[in-house]
N, C-alpha and C positions, 0 to 999 in steps of 0.2 A: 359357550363351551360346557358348562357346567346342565344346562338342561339338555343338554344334547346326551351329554354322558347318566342323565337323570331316563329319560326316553329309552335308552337301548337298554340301559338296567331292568325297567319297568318291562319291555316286549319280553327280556331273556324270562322273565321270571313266569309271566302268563305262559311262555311256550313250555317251559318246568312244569309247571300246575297244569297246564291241559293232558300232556304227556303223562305224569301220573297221573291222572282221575282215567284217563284211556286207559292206562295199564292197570290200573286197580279195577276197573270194569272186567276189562280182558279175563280175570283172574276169578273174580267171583262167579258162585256155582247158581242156578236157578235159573230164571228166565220171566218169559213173558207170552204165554199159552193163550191164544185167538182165535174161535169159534166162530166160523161164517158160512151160511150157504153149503152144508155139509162137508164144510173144507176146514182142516185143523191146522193152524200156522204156531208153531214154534218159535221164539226170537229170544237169543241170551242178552245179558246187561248193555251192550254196545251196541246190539242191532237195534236194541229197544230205545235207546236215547237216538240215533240216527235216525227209526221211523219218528218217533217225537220232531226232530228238529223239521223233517221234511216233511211233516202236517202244518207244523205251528207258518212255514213256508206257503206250503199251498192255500189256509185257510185265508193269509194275509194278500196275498198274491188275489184270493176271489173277493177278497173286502175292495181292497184296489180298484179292480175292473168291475164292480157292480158302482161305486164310486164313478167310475169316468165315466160310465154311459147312463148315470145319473146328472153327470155335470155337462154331457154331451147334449142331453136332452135338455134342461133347462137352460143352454147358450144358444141351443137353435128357436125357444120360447123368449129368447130376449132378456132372463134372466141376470145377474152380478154374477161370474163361479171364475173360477181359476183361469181359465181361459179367455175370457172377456178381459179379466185383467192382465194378463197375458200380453194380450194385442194394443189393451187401453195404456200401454208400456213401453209396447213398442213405436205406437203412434206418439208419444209422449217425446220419446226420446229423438224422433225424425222430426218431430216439430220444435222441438229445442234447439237444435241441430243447425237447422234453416233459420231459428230465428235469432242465432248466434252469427252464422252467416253475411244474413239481410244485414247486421247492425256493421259489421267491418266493412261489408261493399260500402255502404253511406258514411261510413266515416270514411271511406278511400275514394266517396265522391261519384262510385258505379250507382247511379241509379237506376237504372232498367234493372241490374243483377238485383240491388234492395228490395225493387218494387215484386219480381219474380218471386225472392227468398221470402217477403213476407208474405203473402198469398200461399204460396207453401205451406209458411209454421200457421196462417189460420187454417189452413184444411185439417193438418192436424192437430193442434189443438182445440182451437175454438174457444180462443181467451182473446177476445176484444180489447180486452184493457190492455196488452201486450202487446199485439201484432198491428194497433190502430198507429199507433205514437207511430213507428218503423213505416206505414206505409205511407202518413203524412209526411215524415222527415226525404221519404225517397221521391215522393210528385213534387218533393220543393225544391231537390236539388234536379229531375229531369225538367221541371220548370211548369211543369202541372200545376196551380195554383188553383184552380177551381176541385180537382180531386182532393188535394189539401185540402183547403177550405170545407168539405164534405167531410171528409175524416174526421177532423177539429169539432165540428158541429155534432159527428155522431157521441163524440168523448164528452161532451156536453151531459147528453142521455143517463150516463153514469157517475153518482155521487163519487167515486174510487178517482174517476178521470176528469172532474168537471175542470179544477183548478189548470189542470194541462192542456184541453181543450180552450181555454180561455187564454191563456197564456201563449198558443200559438195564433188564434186571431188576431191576440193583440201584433200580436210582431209583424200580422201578415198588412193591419190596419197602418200602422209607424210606416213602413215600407211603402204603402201605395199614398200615405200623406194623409191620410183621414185623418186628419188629428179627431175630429167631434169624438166618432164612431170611438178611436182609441183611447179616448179619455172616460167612455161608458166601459166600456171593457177593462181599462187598469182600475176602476172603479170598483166592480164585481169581484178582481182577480185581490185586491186590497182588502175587499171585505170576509174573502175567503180565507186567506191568509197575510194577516196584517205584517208578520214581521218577516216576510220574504223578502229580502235586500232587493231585491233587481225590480218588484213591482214597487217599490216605495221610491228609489229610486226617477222612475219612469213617472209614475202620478206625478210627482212634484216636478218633475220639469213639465209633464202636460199642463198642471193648475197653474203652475204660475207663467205659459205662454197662454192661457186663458183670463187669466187673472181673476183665478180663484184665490183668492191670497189667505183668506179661512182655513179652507181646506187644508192647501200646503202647509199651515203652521200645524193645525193636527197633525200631518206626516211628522213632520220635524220634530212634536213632542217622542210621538214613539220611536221617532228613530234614537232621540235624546233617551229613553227608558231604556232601552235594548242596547246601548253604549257602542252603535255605529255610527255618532256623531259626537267628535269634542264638544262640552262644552261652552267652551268659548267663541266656537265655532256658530253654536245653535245661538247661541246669544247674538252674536251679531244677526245671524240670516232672518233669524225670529224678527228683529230691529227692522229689518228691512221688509218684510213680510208684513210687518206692524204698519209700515208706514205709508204703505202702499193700502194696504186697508182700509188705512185712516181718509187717505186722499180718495177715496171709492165712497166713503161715508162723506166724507165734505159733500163731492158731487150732487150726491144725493136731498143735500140739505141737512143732515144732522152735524150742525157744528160742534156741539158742546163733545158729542162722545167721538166726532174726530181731533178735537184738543185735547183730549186726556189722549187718545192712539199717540197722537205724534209726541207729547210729552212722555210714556212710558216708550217710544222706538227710542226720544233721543238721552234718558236714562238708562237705557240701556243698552247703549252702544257711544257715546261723545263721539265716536269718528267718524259717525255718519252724518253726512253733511247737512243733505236735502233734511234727516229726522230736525236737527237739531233747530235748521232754520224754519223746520215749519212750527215747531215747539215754541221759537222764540216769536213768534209771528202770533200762535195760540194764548202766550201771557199776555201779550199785549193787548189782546184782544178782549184778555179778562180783567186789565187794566193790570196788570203787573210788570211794568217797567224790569223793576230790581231783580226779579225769577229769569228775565229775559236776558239784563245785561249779564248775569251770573250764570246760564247757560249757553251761552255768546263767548265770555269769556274763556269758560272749561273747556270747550272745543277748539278754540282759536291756540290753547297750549298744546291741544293735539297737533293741529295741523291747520296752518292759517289756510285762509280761501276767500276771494272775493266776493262770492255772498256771503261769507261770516259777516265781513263787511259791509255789505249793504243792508242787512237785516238789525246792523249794531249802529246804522247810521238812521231808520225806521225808528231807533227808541224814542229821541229826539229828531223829528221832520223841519222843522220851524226852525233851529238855532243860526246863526251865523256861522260861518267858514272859520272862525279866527276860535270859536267857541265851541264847537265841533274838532277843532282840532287838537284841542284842551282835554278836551271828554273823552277822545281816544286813544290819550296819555298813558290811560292803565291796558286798554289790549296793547296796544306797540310794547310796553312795558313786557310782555310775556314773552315774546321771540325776537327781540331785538335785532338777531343776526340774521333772520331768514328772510329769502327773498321778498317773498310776498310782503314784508313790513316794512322793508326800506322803500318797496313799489308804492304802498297804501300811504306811507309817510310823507312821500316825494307829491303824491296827487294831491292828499290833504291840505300839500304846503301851497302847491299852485294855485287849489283853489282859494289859499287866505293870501293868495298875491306874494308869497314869501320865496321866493323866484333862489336866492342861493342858497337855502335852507335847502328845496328841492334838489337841488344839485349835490348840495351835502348828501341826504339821504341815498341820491344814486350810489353815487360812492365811485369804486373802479367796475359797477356791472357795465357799462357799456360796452368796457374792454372782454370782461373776461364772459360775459351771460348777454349777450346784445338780441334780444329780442324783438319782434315787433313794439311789444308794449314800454319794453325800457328806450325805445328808439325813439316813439311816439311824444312819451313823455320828457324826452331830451328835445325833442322840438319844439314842445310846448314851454321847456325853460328858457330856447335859446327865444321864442316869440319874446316871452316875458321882460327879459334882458333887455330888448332892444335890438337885436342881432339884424342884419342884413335877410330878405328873405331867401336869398339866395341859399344861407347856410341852413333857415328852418325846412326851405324844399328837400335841400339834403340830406336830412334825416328825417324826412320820410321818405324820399325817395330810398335810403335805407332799410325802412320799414315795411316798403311794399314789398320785398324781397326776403325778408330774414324769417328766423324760424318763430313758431306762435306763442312756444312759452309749454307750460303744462296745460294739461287737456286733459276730459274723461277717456282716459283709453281704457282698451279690453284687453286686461290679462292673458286671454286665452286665443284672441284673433288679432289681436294689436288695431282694431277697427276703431276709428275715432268718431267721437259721438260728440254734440252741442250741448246736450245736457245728460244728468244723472238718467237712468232707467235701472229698474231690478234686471232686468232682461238686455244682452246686447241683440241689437237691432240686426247686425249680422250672423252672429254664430248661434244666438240664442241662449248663451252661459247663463248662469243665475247667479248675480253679486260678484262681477267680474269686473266691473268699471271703478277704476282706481284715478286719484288725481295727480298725474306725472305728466312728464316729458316724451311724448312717442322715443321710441327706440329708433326709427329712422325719420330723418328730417325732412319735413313737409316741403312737397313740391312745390315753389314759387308761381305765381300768378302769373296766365299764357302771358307771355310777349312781353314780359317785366321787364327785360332790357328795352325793350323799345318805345317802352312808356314811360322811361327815366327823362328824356327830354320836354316832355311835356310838363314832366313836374317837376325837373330844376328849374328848365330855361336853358336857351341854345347858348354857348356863349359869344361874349361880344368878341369882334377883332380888337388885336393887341393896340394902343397907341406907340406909333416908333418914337423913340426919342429922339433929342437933336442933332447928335452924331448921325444916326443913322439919316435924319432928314440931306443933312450936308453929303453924304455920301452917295443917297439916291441921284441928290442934285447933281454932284459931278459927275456919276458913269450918267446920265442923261445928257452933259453940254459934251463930254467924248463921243457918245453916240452920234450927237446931230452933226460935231466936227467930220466925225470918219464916213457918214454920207454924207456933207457937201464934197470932199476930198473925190469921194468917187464918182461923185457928178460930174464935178472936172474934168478928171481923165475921159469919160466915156466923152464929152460934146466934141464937135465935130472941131479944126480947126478952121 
């Protein structure tokens, strides 16, 4: 409001001031006397400022037009002038245009319209690094893979676009299952730009279904520096990366520096099973019992497991069952309540012949946790006891049927696996295999009901008792009565 009122102030005042300097022209006496070509031209104060203005006009006006047809001539020489740019402006803006276009058709899925729109924006522009991306993204979705793939290749060519070039081979390799090919490619794409989430990402699931397990921990570390990994997280996967290492070096032959591997996976993770048991296998190797029993132990408070077990029964190989099961006073000692201890307890006991001990240790699992393994080993106490075979077929005949207990399943496919892997065998996850109970109960063995008789035994017929014999006897002397009766009647007289 206030400049507006500032503006019309400002015009009234110029129209004032021209006004008077015209009128004060008007007034004054004299002139401006012009001698040409034998002709005398007279001009007073206002005619003389008006032929002024319309010289200072026409001289500007011929500056102009010696201008254009200076710049006319140096655009038809091929020249830079005003007019080149001009046009290098307007093809700019028709090639934006289109290549604004191309980009919404392929996000709306029109590939033919994309592939059209960009060929367009390169005519006018002529920026590769631009309109290449847009016409691989359109052959991929018309289904073009080979003009992709050409496109990709040419972005190669150019330092600007290599890293994008690379990064759609790779996706095009993932897709058609090249793993080889894609793991040289997230390779290249990794060393161009190390902390690109999506290629670090990609590497380390290709290295570790190749089992590069080196490699992958590189990834891990920089994912670990760049803080898109917890660490607690990297700590365990590194453990597992370690350990898998370690077992790739055993193969190989070098024991000593796969014992130190499996000893730093299993220090630096206790929950990892396979680390800790190969750790504990590694002391012993180097004659350390005590390093063994004491990381046997630490692990076993994590999470009991029957090879913690079996590797804490390796310290001592040679002892007796009665003495062995003495020595394993201090692991049972640590989870007392957990299944697996009262399990490990129960067998311990069977094998020192301690038959109601084992049955103590069961406890109420058969009722309320009846698994295979707690079925099996109820059979094994009822052998022990003395029982009838009858009743030990019965609990396995139990056992052929019931569910398996914990298992390595996979986190992410629920695929059950026989032993530990970094990798599941069906989905592929990395450190997915955990030691539970599937979430759904494992199907029974084909034709388990009709393989119960074969492993109880059919059963015997009842013996009747003596009533019952006196009973049989009498409806049989009625029977033979009420036929001689009818014999009677029917013979002839």
């Amino acid at each position: 409001m206030v400049w507006s009122f500032i503006k019309i102030a400002l015009f009234i005042v110029v129209v004032a001031a021209a006004t008077l300097g015209f009128a004060h022209l008007a007034d004054m006496s004299g002139g401006l006397r012009v001698t040409t070509m034998g002709m005398e031209f007279s001009l007073g104060p206002l005619q003389t400022v008006i032929v002024a203005i319309l010289a200072f006009v026409l001289v500007w006006f011929t500056i102009k037009l010696v201008g254009l047809v200076v710049a006319f001539l140096r655009f038809l020489t091929g020249d830079e002038t005003a007019l080149t740019r001009y046009f290098d402006r307007n093809r700019e803006r028709k090639g934006y245009k289109a290549l604004s276009e191309g980009m919404m058709a392929a996000a709306a899925g029109e590939g033919r319209l994309a592939l059209s729109k960009a060929a367009k924006a390169e005519r006018f522009l002529q920026k590769p690094e631009l309109t290449n991306l847009l016409t691989a993204q359109a052959a991929e979705i018309t289904g073009d893979r080979s003009k992709a793939t050409e496109v990709y290749k040419r972005l190669l060519q150019d330092e600007r676009t290599r890293f994008v070039g690379i990064r759609g081979l790779l996706r095009q390799r993932l897709d058609e299952g090249d793993t080889d090919t894609a793991l040289k490619l997230a390779q290249k794409a990794y060393a161009l730009k190390p902390g690109h989430r999506e290629v670090q990402d990609t590497l380390l699931d290709l290295q570790t279904r190749k089992g590069d397990w080196k490699g992958a921990r590189e990834v891990l570390k920089t994912k670990l520096r760049q803080g898109e990994l917890p660490r607690d997280v990297h700590k365990r996967r590194d453990a597992v990366l370690a350990l898998q290492e370690a077992k790739g070096v055993m193969e190989e032959g070098a024991s000593l520096e796969a014992r130190e591997a499996a000893i730093s996976a299993a220090k630096s993770s206790p929950d990892l099973i396979p680390a800790v048991v190969m750790a504990a296998r590694a002391y012993l190797d180097k004659d350390k019992p005590k390093a063994a029993d004491r990381i046997l132990r630490k692990a076993w408070e994590v999470q009991p497991h029957p090879d913690l077990a079996a590797a804490y029964a390796e310290i001592a190989p040679n002892e007796t069952a009665e003495a062995r099961l003495k020595r394993f006073g201090k692991l049972l000692a640590l989870r007392p309540d957990h299944e697996e201890t009262r399990l490990l307890k129960a067998e311990l006991s069977i094998a020192a012949e301690d038959f109601p001990a084992a049955r103590r240790a069961l406890g109420d699992l058969v009722e309320t946790h009846p698994t295979a393994r707690v079925l099996t080993i109820m059979a094994a106490v009822e052998r022990g006891e003395g029982a009838d075979d009858m009743v030990v077929r019965g609990w396995l005949a139990r056992a052929l049927t019931a569910p398996r207990g914990p298992q390595w399943c996979c986190d992410k496919c629920h695929n059950i696996q026989a032993e530990w892997a970094p990798v599941c065998d069906n989905c592929g996850g990395f450190d997915t295999l955990s030691w539970r109970e599937p979430q759904q109960a494992q199907a029974p063995l084909p034709h388990g009901a009709e393989m119960l008789p074969l492993i109880v035994g059919k059963p015997d017929k009842p013996k009747a008792s003596e009533t019952e014999k006196a009973e049989i006897a009498e409806a049989e002397i009625v029977e033979s009565e009420e036929q001689s009766a009818g014999e009677a009647e029917t013979a002839p007289k």
